[in-house]
Each structure stands twice: as C-alpha cells, then as structure tokens.
Legacy VTK file of the C-alpha trace (Angstrom):
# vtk DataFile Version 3.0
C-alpha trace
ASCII
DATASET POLYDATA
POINTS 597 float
22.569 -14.619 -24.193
19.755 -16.160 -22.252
19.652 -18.417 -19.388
19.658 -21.655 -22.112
23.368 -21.281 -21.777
23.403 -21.739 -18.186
24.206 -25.318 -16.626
22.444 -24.952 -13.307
23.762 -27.978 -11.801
27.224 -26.812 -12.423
29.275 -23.385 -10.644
29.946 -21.276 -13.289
33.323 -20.144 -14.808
32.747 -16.840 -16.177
35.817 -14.576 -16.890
36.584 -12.117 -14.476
33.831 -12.508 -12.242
34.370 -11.040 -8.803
33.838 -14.885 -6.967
32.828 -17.734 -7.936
29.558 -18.477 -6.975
28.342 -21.704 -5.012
26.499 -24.700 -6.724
22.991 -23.775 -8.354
21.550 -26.145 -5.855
22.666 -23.653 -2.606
21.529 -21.264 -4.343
18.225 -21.790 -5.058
16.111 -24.953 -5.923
14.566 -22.806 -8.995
17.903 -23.532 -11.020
17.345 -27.269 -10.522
13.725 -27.932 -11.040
13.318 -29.501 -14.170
9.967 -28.820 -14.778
10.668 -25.152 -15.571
12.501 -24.853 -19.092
15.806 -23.613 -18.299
15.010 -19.970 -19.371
12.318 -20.006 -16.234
14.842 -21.410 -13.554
16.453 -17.739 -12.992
19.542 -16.818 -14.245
23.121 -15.758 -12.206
24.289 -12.194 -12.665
27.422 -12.884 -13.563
26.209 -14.961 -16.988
24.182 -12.308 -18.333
26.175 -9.757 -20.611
25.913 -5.864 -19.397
24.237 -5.196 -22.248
20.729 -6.722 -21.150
20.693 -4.193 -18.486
20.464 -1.555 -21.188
18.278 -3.855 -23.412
14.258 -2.120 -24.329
13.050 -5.123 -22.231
14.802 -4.402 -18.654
14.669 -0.463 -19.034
10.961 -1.085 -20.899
9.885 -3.052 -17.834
11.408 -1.177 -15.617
9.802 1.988 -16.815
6.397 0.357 -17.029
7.024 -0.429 -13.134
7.399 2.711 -11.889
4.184 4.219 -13.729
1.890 1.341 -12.564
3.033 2.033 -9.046
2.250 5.711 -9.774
-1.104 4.719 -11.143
-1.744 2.645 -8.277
-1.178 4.551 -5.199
-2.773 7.479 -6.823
-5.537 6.008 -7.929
-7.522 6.730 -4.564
-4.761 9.128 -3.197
-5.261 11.661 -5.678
-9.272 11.731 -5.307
-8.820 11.533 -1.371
-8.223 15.307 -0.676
-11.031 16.813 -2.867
-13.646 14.214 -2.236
-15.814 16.235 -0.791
-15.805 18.689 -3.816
-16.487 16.305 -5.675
-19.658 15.368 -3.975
-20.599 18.751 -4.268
-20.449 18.996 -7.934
-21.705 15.770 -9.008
-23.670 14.909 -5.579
-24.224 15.548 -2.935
-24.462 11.705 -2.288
-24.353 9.894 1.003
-22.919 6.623 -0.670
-19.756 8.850 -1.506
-17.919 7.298 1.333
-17.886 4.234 -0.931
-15.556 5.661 -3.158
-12.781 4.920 -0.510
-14.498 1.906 0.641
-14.666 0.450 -3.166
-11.002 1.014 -3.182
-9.748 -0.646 0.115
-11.476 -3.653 -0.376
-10.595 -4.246 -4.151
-7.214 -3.716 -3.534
-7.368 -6.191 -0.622
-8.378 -8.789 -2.946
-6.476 -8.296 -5.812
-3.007 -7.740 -3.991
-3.236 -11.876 -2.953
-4.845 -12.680 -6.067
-2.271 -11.522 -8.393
1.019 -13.073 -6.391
-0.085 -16.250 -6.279
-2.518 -16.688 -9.739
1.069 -15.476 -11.757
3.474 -17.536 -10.007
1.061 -20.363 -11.138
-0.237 -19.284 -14.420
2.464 -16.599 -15.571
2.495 -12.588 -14.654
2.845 -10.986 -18.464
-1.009 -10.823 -19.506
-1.987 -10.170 -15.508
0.194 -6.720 -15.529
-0.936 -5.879 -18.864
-4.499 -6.649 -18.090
-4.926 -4.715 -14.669
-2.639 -1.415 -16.132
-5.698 -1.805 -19.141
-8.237 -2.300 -16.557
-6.737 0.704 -14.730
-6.991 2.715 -18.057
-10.459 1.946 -18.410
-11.573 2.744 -14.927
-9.617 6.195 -14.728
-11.357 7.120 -18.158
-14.649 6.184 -16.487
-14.396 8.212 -13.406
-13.006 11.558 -15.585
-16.267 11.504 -16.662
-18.151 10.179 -14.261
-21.430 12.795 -13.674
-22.687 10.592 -10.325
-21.383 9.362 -7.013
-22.247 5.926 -8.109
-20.645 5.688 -11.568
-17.539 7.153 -9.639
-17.787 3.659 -6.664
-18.024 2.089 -10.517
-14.394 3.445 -11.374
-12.954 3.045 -8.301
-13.751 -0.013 -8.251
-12.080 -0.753 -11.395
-9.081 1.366 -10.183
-8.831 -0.878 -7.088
-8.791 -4.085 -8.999
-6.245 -2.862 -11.130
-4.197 -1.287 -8.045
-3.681 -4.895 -5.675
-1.955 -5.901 -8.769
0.247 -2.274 -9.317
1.013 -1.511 -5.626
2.916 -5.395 -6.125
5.676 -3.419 -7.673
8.194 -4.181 -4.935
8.196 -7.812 -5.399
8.042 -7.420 -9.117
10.919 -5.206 -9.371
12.742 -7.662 -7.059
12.101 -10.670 -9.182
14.068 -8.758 -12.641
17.049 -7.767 -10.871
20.170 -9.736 -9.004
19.574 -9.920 -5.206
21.845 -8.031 -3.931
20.496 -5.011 -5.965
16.519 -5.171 -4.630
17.248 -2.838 -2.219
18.361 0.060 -4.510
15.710 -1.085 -7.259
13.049 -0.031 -5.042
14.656 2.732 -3.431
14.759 4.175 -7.138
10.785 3.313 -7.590
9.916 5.027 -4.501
12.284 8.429 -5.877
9.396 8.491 -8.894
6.671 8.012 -6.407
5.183 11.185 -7.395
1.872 10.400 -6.438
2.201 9.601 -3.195
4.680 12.048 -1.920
2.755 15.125 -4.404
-0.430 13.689 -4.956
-2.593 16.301 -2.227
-0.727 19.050 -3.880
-1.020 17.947 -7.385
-5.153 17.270 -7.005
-5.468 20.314 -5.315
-4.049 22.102 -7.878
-5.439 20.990 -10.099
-9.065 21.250 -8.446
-8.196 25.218 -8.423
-5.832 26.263 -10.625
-6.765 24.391 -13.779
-10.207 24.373 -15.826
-11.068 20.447 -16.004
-10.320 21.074 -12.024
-10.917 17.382 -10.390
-11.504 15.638 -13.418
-7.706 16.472 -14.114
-6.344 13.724 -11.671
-8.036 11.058 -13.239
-7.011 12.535 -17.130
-3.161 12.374 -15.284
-4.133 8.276 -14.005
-5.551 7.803 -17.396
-2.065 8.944 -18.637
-0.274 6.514 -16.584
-2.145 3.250 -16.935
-2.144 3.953 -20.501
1.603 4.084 -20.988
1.830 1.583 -18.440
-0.251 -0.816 -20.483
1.867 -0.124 -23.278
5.574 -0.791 -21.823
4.024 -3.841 -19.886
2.959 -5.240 -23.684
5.920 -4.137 -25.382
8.953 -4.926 -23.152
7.885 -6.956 -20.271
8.441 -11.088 -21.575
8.795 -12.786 -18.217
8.673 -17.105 -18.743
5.708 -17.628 -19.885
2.926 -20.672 -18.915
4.968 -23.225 -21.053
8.174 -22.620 -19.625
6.604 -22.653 -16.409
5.198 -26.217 -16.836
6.953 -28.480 -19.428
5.283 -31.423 -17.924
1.862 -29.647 -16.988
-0.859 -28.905 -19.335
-2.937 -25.594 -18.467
-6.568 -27.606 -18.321
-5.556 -29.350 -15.673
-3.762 -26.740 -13.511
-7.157 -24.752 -14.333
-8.948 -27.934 -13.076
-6.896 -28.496 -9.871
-6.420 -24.862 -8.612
-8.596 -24.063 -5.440
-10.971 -22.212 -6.760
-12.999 -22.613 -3.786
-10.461 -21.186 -1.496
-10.424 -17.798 -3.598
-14.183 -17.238 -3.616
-14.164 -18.296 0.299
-11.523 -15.465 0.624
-12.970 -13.158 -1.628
-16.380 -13.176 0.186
-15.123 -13.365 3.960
-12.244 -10.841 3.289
-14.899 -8.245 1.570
-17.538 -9.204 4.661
-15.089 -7.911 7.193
-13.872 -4.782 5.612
-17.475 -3.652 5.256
-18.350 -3.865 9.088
-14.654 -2.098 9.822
-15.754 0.603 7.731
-18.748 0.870 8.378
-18.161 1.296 12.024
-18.891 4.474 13.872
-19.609 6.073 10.585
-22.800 4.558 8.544
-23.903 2.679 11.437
-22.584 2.941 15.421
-20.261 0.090 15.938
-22.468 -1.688 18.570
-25.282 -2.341 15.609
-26.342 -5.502 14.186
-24.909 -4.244 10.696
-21.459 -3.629 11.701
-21.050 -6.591 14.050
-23.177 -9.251 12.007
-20.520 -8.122 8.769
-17.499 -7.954 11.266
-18.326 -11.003 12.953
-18.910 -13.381 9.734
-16.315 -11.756 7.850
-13.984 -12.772 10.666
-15.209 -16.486 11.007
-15.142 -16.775 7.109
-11.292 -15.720 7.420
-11.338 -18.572 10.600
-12.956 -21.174 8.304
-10.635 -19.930 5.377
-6.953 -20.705 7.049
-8.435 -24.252 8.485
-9.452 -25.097 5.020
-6.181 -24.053 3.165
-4.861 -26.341 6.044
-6.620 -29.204 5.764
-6.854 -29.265 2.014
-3.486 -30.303 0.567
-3.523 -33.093 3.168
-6.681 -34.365 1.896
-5.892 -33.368 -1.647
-2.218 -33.608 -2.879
-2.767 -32.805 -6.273
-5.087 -29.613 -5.320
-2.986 -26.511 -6.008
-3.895 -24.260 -2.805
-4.565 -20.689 -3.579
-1.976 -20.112 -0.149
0.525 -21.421 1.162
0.291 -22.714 4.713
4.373 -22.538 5.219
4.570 -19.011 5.008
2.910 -18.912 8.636
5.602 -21.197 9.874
8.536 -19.443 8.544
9.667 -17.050 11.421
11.992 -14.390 9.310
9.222 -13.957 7.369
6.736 -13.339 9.515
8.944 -10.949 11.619
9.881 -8.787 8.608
6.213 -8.807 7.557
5.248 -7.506 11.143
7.461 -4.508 10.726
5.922 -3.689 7.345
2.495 -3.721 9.147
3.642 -1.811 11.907
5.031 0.887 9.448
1.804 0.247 7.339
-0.688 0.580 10.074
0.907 3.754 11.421
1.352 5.321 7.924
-2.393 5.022 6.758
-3.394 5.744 10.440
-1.799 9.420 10.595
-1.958 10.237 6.931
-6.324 9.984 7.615
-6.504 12.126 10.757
-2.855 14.105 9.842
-4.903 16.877 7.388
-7.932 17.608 10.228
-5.106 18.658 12.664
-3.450 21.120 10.130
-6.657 22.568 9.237
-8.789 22.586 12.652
-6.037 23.624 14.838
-3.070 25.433 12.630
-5.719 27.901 11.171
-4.290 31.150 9.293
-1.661 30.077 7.822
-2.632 30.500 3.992
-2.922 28.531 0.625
0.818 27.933 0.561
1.814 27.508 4.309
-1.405 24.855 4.565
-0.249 23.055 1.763
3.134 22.618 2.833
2.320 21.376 6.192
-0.498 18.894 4.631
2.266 17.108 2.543
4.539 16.943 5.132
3.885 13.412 6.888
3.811 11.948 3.566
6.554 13.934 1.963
9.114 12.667 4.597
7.771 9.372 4.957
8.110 8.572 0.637
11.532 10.388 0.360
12.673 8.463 3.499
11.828 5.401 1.629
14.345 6.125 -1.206
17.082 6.964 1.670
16.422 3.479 3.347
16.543 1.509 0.190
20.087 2.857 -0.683
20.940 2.842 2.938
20.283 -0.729 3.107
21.758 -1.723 -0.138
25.419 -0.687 1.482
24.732 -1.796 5.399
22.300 -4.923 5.159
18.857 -5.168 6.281
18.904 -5.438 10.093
20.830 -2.565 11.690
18.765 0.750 9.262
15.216 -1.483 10.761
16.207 -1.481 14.349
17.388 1.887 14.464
14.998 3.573 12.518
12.096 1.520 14.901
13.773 3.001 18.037
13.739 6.384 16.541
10.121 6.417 15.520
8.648 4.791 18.105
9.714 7.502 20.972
9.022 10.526 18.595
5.749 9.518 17.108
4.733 8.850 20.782
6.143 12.245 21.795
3.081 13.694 19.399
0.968 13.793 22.298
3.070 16.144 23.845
0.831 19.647 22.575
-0.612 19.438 19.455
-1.232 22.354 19.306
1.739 23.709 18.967
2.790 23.351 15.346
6.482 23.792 15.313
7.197 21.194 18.028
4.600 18.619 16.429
5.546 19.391 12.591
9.144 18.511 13.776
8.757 15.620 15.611
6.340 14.490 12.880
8.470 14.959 10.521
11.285 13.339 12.114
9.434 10.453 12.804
7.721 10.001 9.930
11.034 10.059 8.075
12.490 7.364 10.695
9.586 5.167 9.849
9.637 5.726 6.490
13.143 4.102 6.301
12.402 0.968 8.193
9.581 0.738 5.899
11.857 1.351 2.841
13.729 -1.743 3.921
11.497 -3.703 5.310
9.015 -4.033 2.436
11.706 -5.051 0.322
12.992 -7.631 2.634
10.231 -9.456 2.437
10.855 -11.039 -0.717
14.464 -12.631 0.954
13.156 -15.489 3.438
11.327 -17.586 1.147
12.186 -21.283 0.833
12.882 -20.683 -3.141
12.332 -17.503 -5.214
9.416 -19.126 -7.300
7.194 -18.426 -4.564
7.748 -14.643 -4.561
4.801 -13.768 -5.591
2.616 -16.094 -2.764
4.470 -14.408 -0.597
4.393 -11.194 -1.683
0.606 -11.050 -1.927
0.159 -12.621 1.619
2.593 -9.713 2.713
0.818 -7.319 0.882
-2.490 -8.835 2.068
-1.533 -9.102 5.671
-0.545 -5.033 5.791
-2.861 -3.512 4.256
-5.547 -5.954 6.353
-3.413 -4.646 9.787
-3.482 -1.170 8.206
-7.356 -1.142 7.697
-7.574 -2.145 11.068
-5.309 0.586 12.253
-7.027 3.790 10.408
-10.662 2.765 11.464
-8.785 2.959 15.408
-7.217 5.905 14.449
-10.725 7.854 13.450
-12.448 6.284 15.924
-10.605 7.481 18.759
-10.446 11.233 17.081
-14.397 10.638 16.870
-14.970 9.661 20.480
-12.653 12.385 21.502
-14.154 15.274 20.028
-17.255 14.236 21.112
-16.052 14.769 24.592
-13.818 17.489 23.900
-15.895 19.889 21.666
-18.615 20.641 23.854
-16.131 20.710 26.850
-14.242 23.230 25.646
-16.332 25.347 23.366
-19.768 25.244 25.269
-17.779 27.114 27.961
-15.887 29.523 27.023
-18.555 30.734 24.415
-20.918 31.315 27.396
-18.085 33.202 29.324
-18.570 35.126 26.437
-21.924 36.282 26.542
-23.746 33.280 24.257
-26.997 32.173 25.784
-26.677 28.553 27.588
-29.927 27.881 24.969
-27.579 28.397 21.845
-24.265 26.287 22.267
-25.755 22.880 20.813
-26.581 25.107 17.921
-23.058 26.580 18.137
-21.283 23.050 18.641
-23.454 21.615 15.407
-22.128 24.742 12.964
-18.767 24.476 13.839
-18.624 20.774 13.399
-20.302 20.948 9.948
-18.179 23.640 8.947
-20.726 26.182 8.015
-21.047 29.810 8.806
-21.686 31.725 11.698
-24.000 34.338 12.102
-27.581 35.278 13.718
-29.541 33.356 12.036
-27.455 30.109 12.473
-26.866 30.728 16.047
-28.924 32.942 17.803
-27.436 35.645 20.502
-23.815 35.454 18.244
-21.244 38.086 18.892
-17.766 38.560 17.395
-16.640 38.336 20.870
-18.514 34.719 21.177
-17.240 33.963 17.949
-13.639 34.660 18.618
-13.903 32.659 21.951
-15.806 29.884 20.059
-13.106 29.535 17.581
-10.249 29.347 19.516
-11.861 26.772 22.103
-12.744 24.783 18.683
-9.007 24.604 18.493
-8.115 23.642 21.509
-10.752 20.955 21.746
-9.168 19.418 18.533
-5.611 19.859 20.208
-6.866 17.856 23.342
-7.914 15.254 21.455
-5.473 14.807 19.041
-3.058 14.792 22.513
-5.284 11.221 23.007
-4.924 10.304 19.725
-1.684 10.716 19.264
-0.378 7.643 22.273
-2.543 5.598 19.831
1.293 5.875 18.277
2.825 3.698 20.944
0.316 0.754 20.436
1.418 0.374 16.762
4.887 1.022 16.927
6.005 -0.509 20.326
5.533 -4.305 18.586
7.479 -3.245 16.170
10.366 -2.800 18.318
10.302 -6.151 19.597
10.003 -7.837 15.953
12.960 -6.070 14.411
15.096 -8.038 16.593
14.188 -11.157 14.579
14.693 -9.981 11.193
16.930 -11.879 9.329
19.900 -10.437 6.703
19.872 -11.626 3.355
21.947 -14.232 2.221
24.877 -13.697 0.506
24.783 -16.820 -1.094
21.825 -15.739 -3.499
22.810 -11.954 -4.431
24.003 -12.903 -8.137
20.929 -14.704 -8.407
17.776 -13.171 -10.636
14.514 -14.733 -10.109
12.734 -13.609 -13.175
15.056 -13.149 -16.255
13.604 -11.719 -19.177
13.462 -12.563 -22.484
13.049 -11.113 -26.147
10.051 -11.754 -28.206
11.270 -13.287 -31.095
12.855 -16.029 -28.824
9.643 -17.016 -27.076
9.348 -20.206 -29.204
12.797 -21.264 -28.981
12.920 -20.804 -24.957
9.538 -22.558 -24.315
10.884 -25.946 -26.499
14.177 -26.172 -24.872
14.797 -29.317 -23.851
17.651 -29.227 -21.509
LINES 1 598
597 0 1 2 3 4 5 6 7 8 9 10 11 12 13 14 15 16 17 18 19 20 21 22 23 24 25 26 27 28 29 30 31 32 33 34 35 36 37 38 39 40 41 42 43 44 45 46 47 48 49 50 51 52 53 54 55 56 57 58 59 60 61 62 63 64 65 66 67 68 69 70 71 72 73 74 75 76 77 78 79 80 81 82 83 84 85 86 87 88 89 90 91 92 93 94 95 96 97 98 99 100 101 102 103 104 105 106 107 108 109 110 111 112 113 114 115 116 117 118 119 120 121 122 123 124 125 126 127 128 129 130 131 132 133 134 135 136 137 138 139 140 141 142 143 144 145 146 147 148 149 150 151 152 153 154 155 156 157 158 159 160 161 162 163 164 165 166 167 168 169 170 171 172 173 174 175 176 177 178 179 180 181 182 183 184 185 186 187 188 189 190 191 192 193 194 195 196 197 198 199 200 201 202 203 204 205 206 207 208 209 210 211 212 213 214 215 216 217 218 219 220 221 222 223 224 225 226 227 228 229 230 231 232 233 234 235 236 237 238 239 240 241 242 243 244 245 246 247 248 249 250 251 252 253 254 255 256 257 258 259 260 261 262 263 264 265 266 267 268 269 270 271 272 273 274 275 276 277 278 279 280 281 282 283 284 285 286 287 288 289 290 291 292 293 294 295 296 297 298 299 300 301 302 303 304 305 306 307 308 309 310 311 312 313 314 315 316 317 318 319 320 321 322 323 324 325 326 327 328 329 330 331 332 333 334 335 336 337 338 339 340 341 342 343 344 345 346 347 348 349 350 351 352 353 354 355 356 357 358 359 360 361 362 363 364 365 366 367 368 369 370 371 372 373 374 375 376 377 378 379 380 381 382 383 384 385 386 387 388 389 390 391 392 393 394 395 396 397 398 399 400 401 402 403 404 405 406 407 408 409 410 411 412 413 414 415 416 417 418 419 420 421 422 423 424 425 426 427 428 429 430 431 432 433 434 435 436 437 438 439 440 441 442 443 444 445 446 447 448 449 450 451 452 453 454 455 456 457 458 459 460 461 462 463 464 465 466 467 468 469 470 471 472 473 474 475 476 477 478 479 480 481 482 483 484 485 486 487 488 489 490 491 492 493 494 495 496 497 498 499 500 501 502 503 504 505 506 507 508 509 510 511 512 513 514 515 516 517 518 519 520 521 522 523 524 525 526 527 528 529 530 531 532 533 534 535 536 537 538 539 540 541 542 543 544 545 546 547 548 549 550 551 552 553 554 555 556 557 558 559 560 561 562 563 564 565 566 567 568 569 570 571 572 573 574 575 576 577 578 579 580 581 582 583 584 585 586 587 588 589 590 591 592 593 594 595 596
C-alpha cells in the first residue's frame, strides 16, 4: 500500500486503530498541498500495513543511516588522536593543522547545503552522492603519502560528512512522530565511532600492521556500504512528485544561487580567522582579524540579503528561510543543542591533555580508559535520553538533565588534579548533558510550520551548532593556552631551582617539557634526577592550575542553557501518526510520480 490510497482531506477509518486521528489539514499542510503527488504529501501511521516496517526499503534505509553517521563523525574523529603520528610518518608538515581545519569548515557548509538543496530538489541522489564522495575521499587519504594530499581527503570527507552527520533529521522524516525519539536513540547505540573511535585508531595505530592507514580502510568500509544501501533501498519522492506543476529548469533558474556562494565564502572567511587564532598567527594580527572580521560582515550582509530578497523577488526560491529566526520553540530547542554542542567539542579538545599531562603513570590500559571516558558517557547517554524521552515527552529529561550538568561540569574546577573526583564528576556530567542533547537534537525537527521544511531547518540547526561549537573549542584552547603560559613557568621555574637547577637553565627546561622531548644534559644543562623529579611534578600541577581556570569556562556555556530549556516546547500529539517522508518501491516510481489525485 502506498500513500495513493490515502484521502488527505478526509480522517481516516482504518480498522482497529487506537484513535482516530484529526483532519489531514491539523495535521500538517503537507497532506493538502496539491502540488506534491499524493505519494510526497506524507503518509499516517495507521494506513501503512506492518509489513513496510519490515520491507528492504525501511530496514535498507535505515541500515544505510546508521553507517553514514558512522562514516561521518569518524571521518575526522578517528584521525584526531594519532594526528601527530601521522605527521611524523608522512611529514613532518606545518600545514597538518589543516587536516582538522579542512574538516570543520566543509562540514559547515555542507550541513546547510544539503537540508535545504533536497527539500527543494529531492534527497535520494544527494545521500548517495556524498556516502560515494565519502568513499572516494577515505580511499584517498589510506593512501595518502603527504600532509597535503591528506587536507585533499579530508576535505572530501568533510563534504561528504555535513550531509551524513544530517542523520537525525533524516531518520525523523521515515518514521511516525511519535517514534523520532527512539529512532535516534537507536542510531546513537551504533555510534561506534564516536563513543570507540580514540580506542579503535589507537589500536589500530599499534596493534595492527597498516597501523593509521587502518581507520581510513574501516571509513572506506562504511561509505562504501553506505553508498550501496542508500542506492538500493532508500526511494524517498522524488523531483516529480515533489513538483507536479514545476519544471526543474526553472526551479534551477530561480534558486538563490547567489545567497549560497555569499554563504559559502563568508562562512569559510570566518572559520579561518577562528582557527587560525592564537595558533598560526596571534589573535591580535591582521590575518586573523582581517578573516574574522569580513567573514563576520559577509554573514551580516548574508541574513539582510536573504531578508530583503523574497520581498523584492517572490518567485526567487531563498536558499534560507527567514521564519525560522522568528519561530521561538525553535530557536529555544536549537539553543540547547548549541549549548550541549559547544560544551561537547569544547572538553572533548582539551579533555585528552589533562589525562595525559596531569594523570601520568597510569599505563596503556588505565590511559585509554580514562581518554574515552567524556565521550563514552556523553554517546551512551544519548541512547538513554532518546528512549527516555520517547516515554516522558521532551521538556522535563531537558530541564533536568541542564540543571544536573550545569552545577557538575562547573564543579570541574574544583582540583583537577585529582582524578577520581574530576573523572566522576566528568563523567556524571557529561552523561547529564549527553541526555539533554539526546533529546534536544531530535526535537528540533518538531516546531516547524509543516514537515516539508525539515530539512531547512535541520541544516540551519545543524549550521547554527556546529558554528556556536567552533566558537566554543577555539575559547576552550585559548584559555588552556593563556593559562599555561602563566602557569608553567610559575610553577616549574621554581621548584626546579629549589632543586638545585641553575636560574640560567629553566627557559631551556620550560621549552623541553612543553615540546615533549627528553631530558637530559645536553638538553638542559645542570639536570639532576632530583630537578627532574621536581620539574615533573610542578609540570603537573601547572596543568592542574590551569585546567582549574579552564574548567568555569563550563558555566559560561551551560548557564544559558538553563534559562532556554524553560521555553522548549512538547511535541504535538496531534502529528505523532504522521510520517514526513514515506518511502516507496522502485518498480512503482512511475506510477507514483503520474498520479493524478
């Protein structure tokens, strides 16, 4: 059965359904709007037989989901730990640090790219596409034998990944509404990427022959399969049932173009400056500010155009929607994925320095274990919220889990250095925040004024976080930076002289330790083991006092949050039969795009 044998103007009587469900119209204006053939107007849960839920498109699609997402968050987070290896073997290369600049800024374009080009123009060939595109750039950087032919891949990898790391709104759009929630929940539970990928690269990197080059043979893996459960099962409407009364030259002619490229460039602009900042160049140079600066008035000049155009223009298709900016819920639940965002990508980049500058001696296993464990809790706490919300609603598992993590993450500054009091309370808190993100991320794809804008305003969402979490990780380093610049030579200078280092040595002393090299004579003249014990352990405690700093950063990210979950908005009950994006079978592509009714 398809959605052809749905009468959306009508409440329908289906036998044994658990209510009867309002009139299409309250439901959503997609069931109404005659310019989408009836199989592209959604379909109600209770018309579809239960054996489309076990059909090879739903479980196909499903399946070809869960390993894009994989593909997608690993394809940086599974090269992040052993980057510097890397650069050893097939450097050493300053440019490396464009590996995970390549990444973030592709991403940044493609996430708001992809949401609003395939609610327009259809999302089958722009999955299969980007998980190919994916395949291609992961088989690249395996063999990559230069920094630069590795920014190449990633680059690729990125492009592909905006469009993968879409998978909550995507997943949202096959299934009824009530069951988004616990759809996600269960693509987060195969996240094994993100909550194994340091583990599974480092592993890999020494415990396997192909060592790095592994992770990208496992991405490789992924995008290919990916690719081939996109092409196979995954038959969303297509352009023609899209637009019965709209020919694709002139939606091509009429799109805003111009918007995209303005986006594109400004967008790109800024993220160079931000990361570029107190790293290639100081942050008070002409390149960082000159990038920072235009890349911010481009962004100015952007939102004024998309304003102004449609009024001048009503036939222009704008490449964003001005309304989402209006719409309150939306906005609030979007806030409290950037507050979860901002803090997640924040602590996960300055997380692994604390466990291996300050928790020294603790082995292979013991390091590893305490490495994954912000990101462990954080993923699996995802699943928990998902389900959680799927039984209590949206609100309540968001406010609580906000005024959990907020007071615990803050409490981080309490001694870093002691690593069973700041394992648990990150670990605690990371979990907390993991579950408002869990529900929050999902919610997003609820307030919309009708579901055929889900992807708009999922890449805006998607946009707008990782934009807020950029942002938030170049604050997080360069507070860490700053500190230990104070810190360091504070604490070490001192207490190596107490023990018998010449006054004439510690700069030498201070410049080993922070490059990580070895200590001896030669490197630092008047060494002793007793200077070198001393040395160390001030090292330590320098990176505990300024992780204590860091660590109230916390509060300034999460503290908004706990004044925007208070306007998040519950689903509607009205809509949870509803299913935005039914799918259909091949061989009745024809037949669905001439329908008539």
């Amino acid at each position: 059965m398809t959605t052809n044998d749905i009468k959306p103007a009508e409440p329908l009587e289906i036998e044994d359904a658990p209510v009867k469900p309002p009139p299409a119209v309250d439901i959503d204006r997609m069931l109404v709007d005659d310019d989408r053939a009836p199989e592209a107007r959604g379909a109600i849960a209770y018309a579809i037989p239960k054996s489309y839920w076990y059909s090879w498109e739903f479980i196909g699609t499903f399946a070809a989901i869960i390993m894009a997402k994989d593909a997608g968050s690993g394809g940086f987070s599974l090269a992040a730990p052993v980057l510097a290896s890397i650069n050893q073997e097939i450097g050493p290369d300053p440019d490396i640090t464009w590996v995970s600049l390549s990444w973030t800024l592709t991403q940044g374009i493609s996430t708001l790219v992809v949401g609003r080009m395939s609610d327009v123009f259809g999302r089958r060939w722009i999955f299969i596409v980007a998980s190919l595109l994916g395949t291609a750039g992961a088989i690249w950087a395996s063999q990559a034998q230069s920094v630069n032919q590795l920014i190449g891949a990633t680059v690729m990898l990125g492009l592909a990944g905006g469009v993968q790391i879409s998978y909550f709104w995507i997943i949202s759009e096959i299934v009824p509404m009530r069951w988004r929630f616990a759809a996600n929940a269960t693509i987060y539970m195969f996240s094994f990427t993100s909550w194994l990928g340091p583990k599974i690269s480092y592993d890999f990197f020494t415990k396997t022959a192909v060592g790095w080059r592994g992770a990208y043979y496992l991405l490789v893996a992924l995008n290919g399969l990916s690719t081939l459960l996109f092409y196979f099962c995954y038959h969303p409407p297509t352009f023609k049932m899209l637009h019965r009364r709209t020919a694709l030259f002139h939606l091509l002619k009429t799109f805003d173009w111009a918007g995209l490229v303005l986006y594109t460039a400004s967008f790109t602009c800024f993220l160079i400056g931000l990361n570029w900042g107190g790293g290639r160049f100081p942050w008070a140079s002409a390149e960082v500010l000159g990038t920072m600066i235009s890349g911010l008035g481009g962004l100015a000049i952007f939102v004024a155009y998309e304003i102004w155009l449609p009024r001048q223009f009503k036939s222009i298709t704008p490449f964003v929607e001005m309304h989402f900016f209006t719409n309150i819920p939306l906005l609030a639940i979007t806030g409290m994925t950037c507050v979860a965002g901002s803090s997640y990508y924040g602590l996960a980049s300055v997380w692994p320095n604390l466990v291996n500058n300050v928790w020294t001696g603790l082995g292979q296993g013991r390091t590893g274990d305490m490495l994954s464990l912000f990101v462990l809790t954080y993923v699996w706490a995802q699943v928990v919220g998902g389900f959680i919300a799927h039984f209590a609603g949206a609100k309540k598992p968001i406010v609580i889990s906000m005024f959990l993590a907020a007071p615990l993450l803050g409490c981080l500054a309490i001694d870093p250095f002691n690593m069973t009091l700041t394992s648990v309370l990150m670990g605690v808190g990371s979990f907390a925040l993991g579950i408002m993100e869990g529900v929050a991320l999902t919610a997003t794809t609820y307030p919309l004024r009708s579901q055929d804008e889900i992807g708009s305003a999922g890449g805006v969402t998607g946009t707008i976080r990782l934009f807020v979490s950029t942002v938030a990780t170049a604050v997080y380093n360069t507070v860490l930076r700053n500190r230990l610049n104070s810190t360091i030579p504070g604490n070490v200078g001192p207490a190596a002289v107490a023990a018998g280092l010449p006054e004439s040595s510690v700069a030498k002393l201070v410049a080993v330790l922070r490059g990580g090299l070895p200590l001896d004579d030669n490197s630092v003249p008047g060494l002793t083991a007793a200077v070198e014990q001393a040395a160390r352990f001030a090292y330590r405690v320098a990176y505990a006092k300024a992780y204590s700093t860091l660590f109230l950063v916390c509060i300034a990210f999460t503290v908004p949050g706990c004044l925007l979950c208070w306007f998040v908005v519950e689903p509607d009950k009205k809509k949870e039969a509803f299913i935005a994006g039914h799918l259909h079978k091949r061989t009745d592509e024809k037949r669905l795009e001439q329908d008539d009714n």
